[in-house]
N, C-alpha and C positions, 0 to 999 in steps of 0.2 A: 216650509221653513228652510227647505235646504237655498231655495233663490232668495242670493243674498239681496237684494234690492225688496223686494218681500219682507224678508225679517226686519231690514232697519226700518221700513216704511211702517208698519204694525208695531214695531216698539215705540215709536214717537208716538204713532197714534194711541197705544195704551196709555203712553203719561197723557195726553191731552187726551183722551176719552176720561181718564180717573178727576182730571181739573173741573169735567163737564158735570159734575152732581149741585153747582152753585145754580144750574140752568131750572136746577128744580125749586129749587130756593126763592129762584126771583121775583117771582112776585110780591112774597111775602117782605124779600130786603126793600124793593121799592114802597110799598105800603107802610113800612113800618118808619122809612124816609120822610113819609108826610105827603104822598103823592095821591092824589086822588085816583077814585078809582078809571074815570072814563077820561083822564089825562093818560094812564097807564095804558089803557085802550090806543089811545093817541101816538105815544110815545110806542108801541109794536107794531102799527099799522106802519109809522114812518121807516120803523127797521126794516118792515117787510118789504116797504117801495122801494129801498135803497136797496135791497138783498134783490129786489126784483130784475130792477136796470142791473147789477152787480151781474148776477146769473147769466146775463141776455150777453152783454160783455164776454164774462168767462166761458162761454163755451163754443166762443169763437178765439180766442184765446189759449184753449187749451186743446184743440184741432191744428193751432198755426205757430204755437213758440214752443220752448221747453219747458215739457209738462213738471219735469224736476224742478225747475227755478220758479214753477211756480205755485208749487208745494212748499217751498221754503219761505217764500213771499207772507203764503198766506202764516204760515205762523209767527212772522214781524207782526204782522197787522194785529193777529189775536192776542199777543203779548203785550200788545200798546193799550188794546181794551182793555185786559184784564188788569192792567197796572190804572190806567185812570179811574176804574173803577175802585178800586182799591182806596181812593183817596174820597169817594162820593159821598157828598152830605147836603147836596141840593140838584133840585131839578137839572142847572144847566148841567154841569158835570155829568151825571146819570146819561143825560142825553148825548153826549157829547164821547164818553163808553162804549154804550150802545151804537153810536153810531159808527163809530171807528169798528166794532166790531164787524158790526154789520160789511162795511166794505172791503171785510176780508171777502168777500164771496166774487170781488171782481176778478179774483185769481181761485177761487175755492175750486172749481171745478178742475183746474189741474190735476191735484192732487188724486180727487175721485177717479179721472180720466187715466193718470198713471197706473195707479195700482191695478185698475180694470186690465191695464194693458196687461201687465205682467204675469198676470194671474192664469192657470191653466184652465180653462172651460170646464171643464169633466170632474175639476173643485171647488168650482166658483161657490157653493151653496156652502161647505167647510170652511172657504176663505171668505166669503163675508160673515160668518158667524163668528170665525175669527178675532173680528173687529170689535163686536161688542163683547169679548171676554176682556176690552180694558176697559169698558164699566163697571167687571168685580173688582179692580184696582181701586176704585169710588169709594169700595168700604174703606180705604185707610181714612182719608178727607171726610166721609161720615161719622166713622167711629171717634173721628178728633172733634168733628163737631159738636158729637153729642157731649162729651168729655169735655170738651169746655163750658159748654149750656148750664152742666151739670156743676159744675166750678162756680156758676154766676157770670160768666163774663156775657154780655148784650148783644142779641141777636147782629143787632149791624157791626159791632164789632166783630164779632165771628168772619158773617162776609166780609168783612174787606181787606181778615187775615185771610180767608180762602183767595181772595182773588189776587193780592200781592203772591203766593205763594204758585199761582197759577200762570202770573207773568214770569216769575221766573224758569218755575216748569214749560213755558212755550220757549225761553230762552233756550233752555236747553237742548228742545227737538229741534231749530234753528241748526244748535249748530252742530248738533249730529246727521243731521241730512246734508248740510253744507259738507263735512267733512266726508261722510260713507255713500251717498245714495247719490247711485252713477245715472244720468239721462241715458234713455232713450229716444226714439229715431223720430223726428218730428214727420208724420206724414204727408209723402210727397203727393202733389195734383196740380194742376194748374191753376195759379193765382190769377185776378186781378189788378190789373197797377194801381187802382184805386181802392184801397183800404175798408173805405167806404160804403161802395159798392161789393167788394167784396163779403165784406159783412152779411149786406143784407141776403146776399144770393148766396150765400152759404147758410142764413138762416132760414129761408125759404126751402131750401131743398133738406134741410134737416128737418124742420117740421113737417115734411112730406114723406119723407121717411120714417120719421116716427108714426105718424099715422096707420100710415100702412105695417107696420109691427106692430102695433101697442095702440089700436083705438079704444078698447075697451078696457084698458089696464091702466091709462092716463086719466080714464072718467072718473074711475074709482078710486083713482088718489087725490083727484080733485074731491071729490065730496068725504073718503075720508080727512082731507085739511082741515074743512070747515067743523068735522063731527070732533074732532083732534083740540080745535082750539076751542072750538064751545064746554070742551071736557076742560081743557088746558087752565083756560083762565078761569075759571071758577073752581076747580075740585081742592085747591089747598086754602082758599080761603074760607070752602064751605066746610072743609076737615075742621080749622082752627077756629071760624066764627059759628058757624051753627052747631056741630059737632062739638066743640069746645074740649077739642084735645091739643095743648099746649107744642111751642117748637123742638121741645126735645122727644116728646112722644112721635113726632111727625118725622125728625130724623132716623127714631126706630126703624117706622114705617118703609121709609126708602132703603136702610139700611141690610135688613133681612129682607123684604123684596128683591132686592139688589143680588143678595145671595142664594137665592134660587132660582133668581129667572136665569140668569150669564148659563148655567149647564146645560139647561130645558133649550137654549138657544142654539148652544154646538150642537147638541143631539138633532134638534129641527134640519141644521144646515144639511147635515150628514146625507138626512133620510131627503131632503129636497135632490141630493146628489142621484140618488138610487131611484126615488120612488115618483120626481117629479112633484110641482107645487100646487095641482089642483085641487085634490083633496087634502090638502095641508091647507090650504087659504081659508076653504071652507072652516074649518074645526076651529083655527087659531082663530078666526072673525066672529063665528060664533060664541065665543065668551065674552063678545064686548057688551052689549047689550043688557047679559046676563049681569056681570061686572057692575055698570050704572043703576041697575035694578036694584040690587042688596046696596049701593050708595044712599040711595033714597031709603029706603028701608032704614038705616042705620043711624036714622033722626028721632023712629020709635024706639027701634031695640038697637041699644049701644053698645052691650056684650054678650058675648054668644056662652059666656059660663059664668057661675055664678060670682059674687063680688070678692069670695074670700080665695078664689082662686085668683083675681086677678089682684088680688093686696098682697098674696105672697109673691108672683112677679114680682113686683114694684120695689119686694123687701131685699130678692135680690140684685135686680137694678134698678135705678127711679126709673119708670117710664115703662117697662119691661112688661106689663098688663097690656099694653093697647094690644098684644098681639093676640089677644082673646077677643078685641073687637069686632065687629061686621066691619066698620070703616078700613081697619086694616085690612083683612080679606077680600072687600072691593077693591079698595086699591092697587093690594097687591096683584091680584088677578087682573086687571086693569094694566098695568103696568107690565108686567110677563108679557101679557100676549100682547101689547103694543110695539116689547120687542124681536116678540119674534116676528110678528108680522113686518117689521120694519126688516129685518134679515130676509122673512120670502121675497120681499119685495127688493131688494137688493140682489137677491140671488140670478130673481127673473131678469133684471138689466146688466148684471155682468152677462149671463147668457145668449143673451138674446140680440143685442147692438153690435152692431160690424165698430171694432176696434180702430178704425181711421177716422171714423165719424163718434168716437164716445162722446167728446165732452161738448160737442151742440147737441148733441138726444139728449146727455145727463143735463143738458142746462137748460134745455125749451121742455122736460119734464117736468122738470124742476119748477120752472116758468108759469106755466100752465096750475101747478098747484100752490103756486105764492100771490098768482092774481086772486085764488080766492082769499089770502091771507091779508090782504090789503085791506079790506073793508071789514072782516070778521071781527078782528080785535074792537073795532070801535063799536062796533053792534055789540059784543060779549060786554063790553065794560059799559055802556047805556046799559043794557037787562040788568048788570049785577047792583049797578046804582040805583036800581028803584026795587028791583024785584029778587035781589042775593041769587043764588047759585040754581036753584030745582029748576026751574024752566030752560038754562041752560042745559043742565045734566039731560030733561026729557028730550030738547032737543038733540041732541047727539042720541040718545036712544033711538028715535024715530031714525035718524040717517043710517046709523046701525043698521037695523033692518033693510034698509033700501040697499045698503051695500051686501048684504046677506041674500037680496031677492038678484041683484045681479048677477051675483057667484055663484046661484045656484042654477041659473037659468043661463048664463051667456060663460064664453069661455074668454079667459083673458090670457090666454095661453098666444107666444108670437105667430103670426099670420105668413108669416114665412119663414125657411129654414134660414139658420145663419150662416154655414158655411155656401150656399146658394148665393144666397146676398151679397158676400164680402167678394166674392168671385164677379159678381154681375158689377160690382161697383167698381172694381179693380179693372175691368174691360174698359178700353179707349170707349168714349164716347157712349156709354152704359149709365148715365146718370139717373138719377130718379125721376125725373120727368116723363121718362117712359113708363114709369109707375101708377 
C-alpha cells in the first residue's frame, strides 16, 4: 500500500469489486424479466464472443498503448452498462447492457496488465488476494438488498437500483484514476509499420510463450470454465426453483458467504507467498466436488437442524434459518473456494509472465478459456430447459475430478524461471521463436 499507484488502483477496484455482487444476481434479474431460459443461454454466449474478440484486441493493446488510459477506459465502458441496465425491462435493452458491458474487455486487459506491472513479485500472492477483499465491500450493496426485499420492494426493482447506483460508483473510479493514477512506461521493442500485422505476430509469439510457461495451467482453466459455468448457470435457479428458498434467503446466502471467504483469501495469498501454490491448488480444488455433492443432497435433506432452530433464526431476522441449510453450506463452500482458487490462480500469473509481454499472455489466457465459454452457455440453458439444474451440477462434478486427477498427477507449476525469461526476451534478437 505504500506504491501509490497501488493504492489508488485497489481503491477503485474495491468500489467496483463491491458493485460486482448484481453479477450473482443476474440470472435470476433476467428470468424474472421474462427471458427464457435457453435465450438467456444465448444472450451469454453472445457476451462471451464479444468478450472474446474484446480480449484478443486488449492484449495487444495493453503491450502497445498506455496501460493507465486504458484502465480508465474500461471503467467509461462499465458505467455505460451499468446505467443501461438500470433502465431494462425488455429483451433489447438487457442486450444492448450486456453488450456494452461486454466490450469493456477491448481495453480490460490494461488494467490487469497495469497492476501486474506494479506489483512486487515476492507479494504478488498478498497483492492479488488483495483485490478480492473489495468483495467484502459487497456486504453493504447485499445487506441493502436484503433490507429492501425485506420492505417489499420487487426483485427487479432492487436491480436496477443496484445497477444505477453502480454506474454512478464506476463514475466515480473514472475520475479518481483520471485524477491520481500516474502511467507507466509503455514497453519498448520493435514494431511493425503495419498494425495489422503487427497484431498478429505479437499474437503468435505470445501464445508461444505462453505455452511454454503454462501448458498445463491453461488446460486446467480451460476445463475449469466449462465445470464454472455448468455450476454458474444453474445453481441459483436450482436454489430458488427446486430448493424453494425465496430472494431474500439467497441474499443471506451470498451475504455471509461473502464474509468469510474475503479473510480465508488474504490468509491463502499470504501462505501462496511462502509456501508456494502446489499443495494449496490441490486442497482449495478438492472441495469442489465435495461442494456440488451436498448441493444435490440438499433436495432430500433441506436442513441440517431441526425446524424450531431454524424459526427462531427467522424470528430474529426473516430469512436468517437458511443458514442451518445444506444448500447454504454447499454454496457457501462452493463459493470460498472458487475464490480462492481464483486468487491462486492470479497469483500464479502475476508471478510467472515476463512484465513486457503481460497483457497478450493475460489476454490469449484469457482467450483460450472464453472459447470454451462460447458455446457452454447455450448447452447449460438447452439442459436447464428440459431437464433443470442436477445434470448440470453432475456435470461439473465429474470435470472436478478430472481437474483434481490433473493436479495431482502433473505440475502446473511455470516451466521456466522468470527472471531467466525477461532477460532472454530483453536480449537483441532473443525472441521466442527460438523457444
Amino acid at each position: 500500500m505504500a506504491n501509490k499507484n497501488f493504492r489508488v488502483f485497489i481503491i477503485t477496484n474495491w468500489i467496483m469489486a463491491s458493485l460486482n455482487v448484481v453479477w450473482n444476481f443476474l440470472s435470476l434479474f433476467l428470468r424474472d424479466l421474462g427471458i427464457p431460459y435457453l435465450i438467456l443461454g444465448i444472450l451469454f454466449s453472445s457476451m462471451t464472443i464479444v468478450t472474446l474478440i474484446g480480449t484478443l484486441v486488449a492484449s495487444y493493446l495493453a503491450d502497445n498503448y498506455n496501460r493507465r488510459n486504458l484502465a480508465i477506459i474500461t471503467m467509461v465502458i462499465n458505467g455505460i452498462g451499468f446505467l443501461i441496465l438500470s433502465f431494462a425491462d425488455r429483451i433489447e435493452i438487457v442486450a444492448m447492457g450486456l453488450l456494452t458491458l461486454a466490450t469493456s474487455n477491448f481495453t480490460g486487459q490494461g488494467g490487469t496488465a497495469y497492476i501486474y506491472q506494479v506489483i512486487d513479485r515476492k507479494y504478488g500472492g498478498v497483492a492479488v488476494s488483495l483485490f478480492t477483499l473489495g468483495a467484502l465491500f459487497g456486504l453493504g450493496p447485499l445487506l441493502a438488498m436484503g433490507i429492501m426485499f425485506n420492505n417489499g420492494w420487487a426483485f427487479i426493482q432492487i436491480m436496477r437500483t443496484i445497477f444505477f447506483i453502480g454506474a454512478v460508483g464506476f463514475l466515480a473510479t473514472t475520475i479518481i484514476r483520471l485524477i491520481w493514477l500516474e502511467s507507466t512506461p509503455i514497453p519498448e521493442r520493435d514494431r511493425n509499420a503495419s498494425i495489422i500485422r503487427d497484431f498478429i505476430s505479437e499474437s503468435k509469439r505470445g501464445l508461444k510463450l505462453l505455452i511454454r510457461v503454462f501448458p498445463i495451467f491453461v488446460a486446467v482453466m480451460m476445463i475449469d470454465a466449462l465445470s464454472d459455468n455448468m455450476y454458474g448457470f444453474s445453481s441459483l435457479f436450482y436454489v430458488n426453483e427446486t430448493l424453494e428458498f425465496n430472494i431474500g434467503q439467497i441474499f443471506l446466502m451470498m451475504l455471509i458467504t461473502l464474509a468469510l471467504s474475503v479473510p480465508l483469501t488474504l490468509l491463502l495469498g499470504r501462505s501462496f507467498d511462502k509456501k508456494g501454490g502446489k499443495r494449496i491448488t490441490i486442497a482449495v480444488y478438492s472441495v469442489m466436488p465435495l461442494a456440488l455433492g451436498l448441493l444435490i443432497i440438499a433436495q432430500y435433506v433441506k436442513y441440517v437442524a431441526p425446524v424450531e432452530w431454524v424459526a427462531t433464526l427467522d424470528s430474529i431476522y426473516p430469512g436468517l434459518g437458511v443458514i442451518l441449510s445444506l444448500a447454504f453450506i454447499a454454496t457457501a463452500m462452493k463459493s470460498t473456494n472458487d475464490n480462492l482458487w481464483a486468487t491462486t490462480m492470479g497469483a500464479y500469473i502475476q508471478k510467472s509472465l515476463p512484465r513486457a509481454d503481460l497483457g497478450k499472455m493475460l489476454g490469449l489466457s484469457t482467450l483460450l478459456v472464453l472459447l470454451v465459454g462460447t458455446i457452454a452457455p447455450i448447452f447449460s440453458g438447452f439442459i436447464y430447459t428440459y431437464y433443470e439444474g442436477i445434470p448440470l451440477i453432475l456435470g461439473a462434478i465429474i470435470l472436478n475430478f478430472v481437474i483434481l486427477g490433473i493436479l495431482a498427477t502433473k505440475s502446473i507449476e511455470p516451466r521456466v524461471n522468470i527472471e531467466e525469461l525477461e532477460a532472454e526476451l530483453r536480449a537483441p534478437k532473443k525472441a521466442i521463436e527460438t523457444g
